[in-house]
N, C-alpha and C positions, 0 to 999 in steps of 0.2 A: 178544182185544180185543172187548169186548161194541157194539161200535159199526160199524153198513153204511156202506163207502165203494167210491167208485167213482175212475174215472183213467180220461179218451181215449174209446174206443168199443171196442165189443164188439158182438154179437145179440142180441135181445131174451130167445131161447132159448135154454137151456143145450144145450149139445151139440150144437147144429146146424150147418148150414155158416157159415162167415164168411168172405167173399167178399173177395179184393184189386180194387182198383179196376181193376186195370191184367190182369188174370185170375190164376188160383189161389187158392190160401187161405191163410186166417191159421193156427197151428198153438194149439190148446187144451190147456193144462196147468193141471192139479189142483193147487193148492199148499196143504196141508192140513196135520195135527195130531191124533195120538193116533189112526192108523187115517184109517175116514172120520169117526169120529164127533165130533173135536172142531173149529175154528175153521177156515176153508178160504176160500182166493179162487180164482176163474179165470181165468186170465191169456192173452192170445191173443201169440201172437208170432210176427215177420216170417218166421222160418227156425222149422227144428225145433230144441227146446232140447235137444235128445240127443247134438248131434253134436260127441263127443271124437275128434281128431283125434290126441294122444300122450299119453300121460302120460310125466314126461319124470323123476323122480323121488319117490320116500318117505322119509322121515324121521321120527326119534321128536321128540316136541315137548313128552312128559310133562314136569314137577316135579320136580327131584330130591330124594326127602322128607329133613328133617334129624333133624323128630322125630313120628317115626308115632303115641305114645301121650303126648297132652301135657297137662300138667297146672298149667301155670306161664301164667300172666298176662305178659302181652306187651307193650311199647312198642313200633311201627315207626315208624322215622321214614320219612313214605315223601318227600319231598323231599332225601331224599339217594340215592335214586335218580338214576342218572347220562340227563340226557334222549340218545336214540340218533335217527337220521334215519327208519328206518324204521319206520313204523308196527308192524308183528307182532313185528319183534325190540325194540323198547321194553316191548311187553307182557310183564311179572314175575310169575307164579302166585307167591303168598307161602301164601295158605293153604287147601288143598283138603281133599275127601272125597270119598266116590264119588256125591255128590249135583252137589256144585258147586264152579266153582276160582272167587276172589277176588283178584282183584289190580290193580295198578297200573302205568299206561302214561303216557309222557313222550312225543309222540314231536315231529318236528321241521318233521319236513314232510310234506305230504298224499297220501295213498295214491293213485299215480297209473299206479305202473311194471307195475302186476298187479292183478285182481282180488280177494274173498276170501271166502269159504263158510264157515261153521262149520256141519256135517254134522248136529253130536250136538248142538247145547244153543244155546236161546234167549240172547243177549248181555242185559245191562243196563250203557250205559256213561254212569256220570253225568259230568258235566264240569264241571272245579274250576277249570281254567283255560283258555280258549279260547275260538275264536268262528270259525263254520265253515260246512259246508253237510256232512251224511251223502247222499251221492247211492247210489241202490238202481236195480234193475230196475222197481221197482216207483212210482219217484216218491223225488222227493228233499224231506229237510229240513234244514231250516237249525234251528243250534243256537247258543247260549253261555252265558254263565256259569249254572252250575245249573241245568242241563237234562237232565234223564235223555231217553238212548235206549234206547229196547226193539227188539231187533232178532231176532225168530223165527227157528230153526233154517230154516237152507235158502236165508236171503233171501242174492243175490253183492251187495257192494258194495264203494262205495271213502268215503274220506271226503276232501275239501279243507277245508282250513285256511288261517284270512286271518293267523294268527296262528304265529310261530315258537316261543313258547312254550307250553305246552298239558301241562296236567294231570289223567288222568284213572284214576277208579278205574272198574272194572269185574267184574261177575260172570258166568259162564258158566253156567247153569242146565241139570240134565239132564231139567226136569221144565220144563214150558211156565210162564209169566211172566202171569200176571193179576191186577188188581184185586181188593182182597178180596170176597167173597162177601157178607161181613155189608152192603154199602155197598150193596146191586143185589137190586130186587126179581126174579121168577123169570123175567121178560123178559130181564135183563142193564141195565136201566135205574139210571145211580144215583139215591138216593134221596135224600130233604132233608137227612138227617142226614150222610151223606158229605164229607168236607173238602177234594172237589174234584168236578168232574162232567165230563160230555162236551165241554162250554163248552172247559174248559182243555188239549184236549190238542191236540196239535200234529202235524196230518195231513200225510201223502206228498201231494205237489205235485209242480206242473214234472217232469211222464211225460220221459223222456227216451226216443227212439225212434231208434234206429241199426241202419240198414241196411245193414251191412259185412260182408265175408266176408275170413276172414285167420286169423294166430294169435293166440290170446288168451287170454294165462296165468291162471286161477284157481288159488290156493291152497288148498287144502280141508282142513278139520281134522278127522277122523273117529277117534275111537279111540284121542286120545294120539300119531297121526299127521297130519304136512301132507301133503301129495300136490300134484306141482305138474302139472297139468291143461293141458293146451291144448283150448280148443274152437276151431270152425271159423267159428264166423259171435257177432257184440260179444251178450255177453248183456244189455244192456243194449236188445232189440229188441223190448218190449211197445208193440202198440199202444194197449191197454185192458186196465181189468180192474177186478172187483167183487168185495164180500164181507169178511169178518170178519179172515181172518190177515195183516197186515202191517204195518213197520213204524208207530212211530211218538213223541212227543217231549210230555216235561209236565216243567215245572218248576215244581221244587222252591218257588219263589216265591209258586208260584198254591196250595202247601200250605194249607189253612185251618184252623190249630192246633185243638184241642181242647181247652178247660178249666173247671177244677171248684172246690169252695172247697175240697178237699183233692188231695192229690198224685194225679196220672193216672198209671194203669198204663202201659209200654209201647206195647201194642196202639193205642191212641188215637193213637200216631204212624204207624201202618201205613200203608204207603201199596203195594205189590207184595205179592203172596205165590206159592207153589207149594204144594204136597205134603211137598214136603221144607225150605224155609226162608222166609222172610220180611225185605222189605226196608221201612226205615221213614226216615221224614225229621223231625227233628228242626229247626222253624223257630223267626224270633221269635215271641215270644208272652207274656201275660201269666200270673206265676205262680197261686199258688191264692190265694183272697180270704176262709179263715177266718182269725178272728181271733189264730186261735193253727198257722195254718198253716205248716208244715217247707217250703218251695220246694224244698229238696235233696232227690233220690229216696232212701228207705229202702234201707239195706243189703237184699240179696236172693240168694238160692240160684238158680244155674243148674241147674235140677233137670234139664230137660230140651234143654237149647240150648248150645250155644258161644254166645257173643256178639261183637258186632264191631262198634266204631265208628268212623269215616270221619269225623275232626273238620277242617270247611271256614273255617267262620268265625266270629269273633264269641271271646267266652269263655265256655267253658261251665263253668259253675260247680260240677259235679262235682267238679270237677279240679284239681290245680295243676300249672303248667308243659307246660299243653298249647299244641302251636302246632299252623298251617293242615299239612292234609297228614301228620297224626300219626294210627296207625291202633291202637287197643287191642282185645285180645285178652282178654277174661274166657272161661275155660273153664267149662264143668259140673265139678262136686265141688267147687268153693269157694267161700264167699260171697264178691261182692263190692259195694261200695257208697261212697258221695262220701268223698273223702281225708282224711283228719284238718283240721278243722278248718273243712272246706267246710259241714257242716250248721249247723256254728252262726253261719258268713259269711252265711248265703242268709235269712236269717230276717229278716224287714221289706222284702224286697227284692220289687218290685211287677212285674217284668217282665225278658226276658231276651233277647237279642238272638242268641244264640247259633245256628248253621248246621252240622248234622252227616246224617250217612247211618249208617243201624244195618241189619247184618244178623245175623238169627239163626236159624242152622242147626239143626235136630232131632237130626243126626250130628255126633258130634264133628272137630272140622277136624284135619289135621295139617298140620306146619308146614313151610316149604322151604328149602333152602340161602340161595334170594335174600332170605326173610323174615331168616333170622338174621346174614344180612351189614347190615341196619339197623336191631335189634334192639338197645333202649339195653345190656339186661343186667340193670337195678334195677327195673326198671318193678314186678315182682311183689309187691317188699317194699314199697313206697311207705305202704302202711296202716297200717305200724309207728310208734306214735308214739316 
């Protein structure tokens, strides 16, 4: 997060003593990124945040893959996912690599019975249908419809839900979650040309600070494993804290499309990137204004990427027969491009309403048992006239 926030109080100085009123001290933890060297906050808390009192269980939580070497284009329907009550057993990995897992969560009601860590990989959970509060150690946000959450490896939270239906898709990143580069001069500021700025994003608020000693189950995902964790005193016991890694919430709303008098690359919808894949939002927006402009994107070669798209709302005119909560699957090694019939629909058409999330991986994805249990089966041949 190229952006200085603070929450509560802290010392003026890093590393110094921080005094309770009542005598002792506050304890100081580093919560940091890539080493020391990359994005980091300091966070002071009531108790020390060390203290595991059992671990009370492990378990595998990997994907069970269906098709390691894939090469076939994909329909998921992902609303025929069955919604479950629990938060973590609603989450579905449909399509991983050793980069990142993708998938989709239903869940029913709000995470409240345990805590939950993901060890190894920053979260991205955008939300297609719902309306909530993410409460963190660090400060809680409130979300709904079309609101990405970025949630850095490390941070414990819970999420409440006002809402008993709730649809979200989700990426697990093993590589840290930022804003592209090209948008952010060498300070980390974005710049004019950028189709969103610091204005829009949506900060940790309302510190919550608990002062309890007890058991208090954390979940931890480390490795393809949960581990279910007791600590001794509510992690939720920051009284302050400052600095660059934490989470935080931008919707997809506050997108500011990009356009030209002929068809925009991809990239122009970027909105997240990593090292290893790139996440983009596809809003409304006006198509391109030559006079002999194609609106439909050009057939195109995944030379380097799987691609993945997250279709939310609207029609997107690529396509036919796409509904909300439908997720395609374009692999590398074959072109793909608008359906039969779609390029010559989209021609005089001045604007598009349409709501989608694209991610595209540099490794090829492979696919999971959960993806091919909503898996139409035709989706590949669809280009055949």
């Amino acid at each position: 997060m190229p952006l200085y926030h603070k929450l509560g109080t802290f010392p003026q100085k890093r590393h110094t003593q921080f005094e309770k009123p009542e005598g002792g001290f506050y304890y100081e933890q580093l919560f940091g990124t890539e080493g020391f060297h990359g994005n980091s906050a300091l966070l002071y808390h009531v108790h020390r945040p060390t203290q595991v009192k059992e671990i009370i269980k492990s378990y595998s939580v990997e994907p069970k893959i269906a098709i390691g070497k894939n090469i076939k284009s994909l329909l998921l329907k992902g609303f025929d996912l069955k919604a479950e009550d629990d938060f973590l057993d609603s989450r579905k990995a449909l399509l991983v690599n050793k980069d990142c897992t993708i998938g989709l969560a239903a869940p029913k009601k709000s995470l409240r019975q345990y805590f939950y860590k993901n060890a190894d990989a920053d979260e991205m959970i955008f939300i297609h249908k719902g309306k909530g509060k993410l409460r963190t150690m660090m400060g809680n946000i409130p979300f709904e419809y079309g609101d990405y959450l970025i949630i850095p490896r490390g941070i414990i939270y819970q999420i409440d839900f006002e809402t008993s239906i709730n649809r979200l898709l989700y990426v697990e990143s093993f590589a840290p979650i930022y804003t592209p580069k090209r948008y952010k001069n060498e300070s980390g500021q974005h710049l004019e040309h950028s189709p969103f700025c610091e204005r829009d994003f949506i900060l940790p608020n309302e510190l919550e600070t608990h002062d309890e000693k007890g058991d208090f189950l954390i979940k931890i995902k480390k490795e393809g494993t949960m581990h279910e964790v007791v600590y001794a005193t509510h992690p939720f016991d920051v009284v302050g804290w400052d600095g660059y890694n934490f989470p935080y919430g931008f919707s997809i709303h506050n997108f500011e499309p990009i356009t030209g008098r002929v068809h925009q690359p991809p990239p122009v919808h970027q909105t997240f990137e990593t090292s290893t894949f790139v996440i983009c939002s596809f809003v409304p927006r006006l198509y391109d204004y030559h006079p002999k402009a194609i609106p439909a994107p050009y057939n195109h070669s995944n030379v380097d990427s799987d691609e993945v798209l997250y279709y939310v709302d609207g029609d997107f005119m690529s396509r036919n027969n796409i509904e909300q909560g439908h997720i395609t699957l374009h692999p590398k090694g074959i072109p793909h491009g608008p359906a039969p019939g779609a390029m010559e629909r989209s021609i005089g058409h001045k604007e598009t309403h349409e709501l989608a999330v694209m991610v595209d991986t540099f490794r090829t994805l492979m696919v999971t048992e959960e993806a091919m249990g909503i898996d139409d089966g035709e989706y590949y041949k669809s280009w055949v006239e």
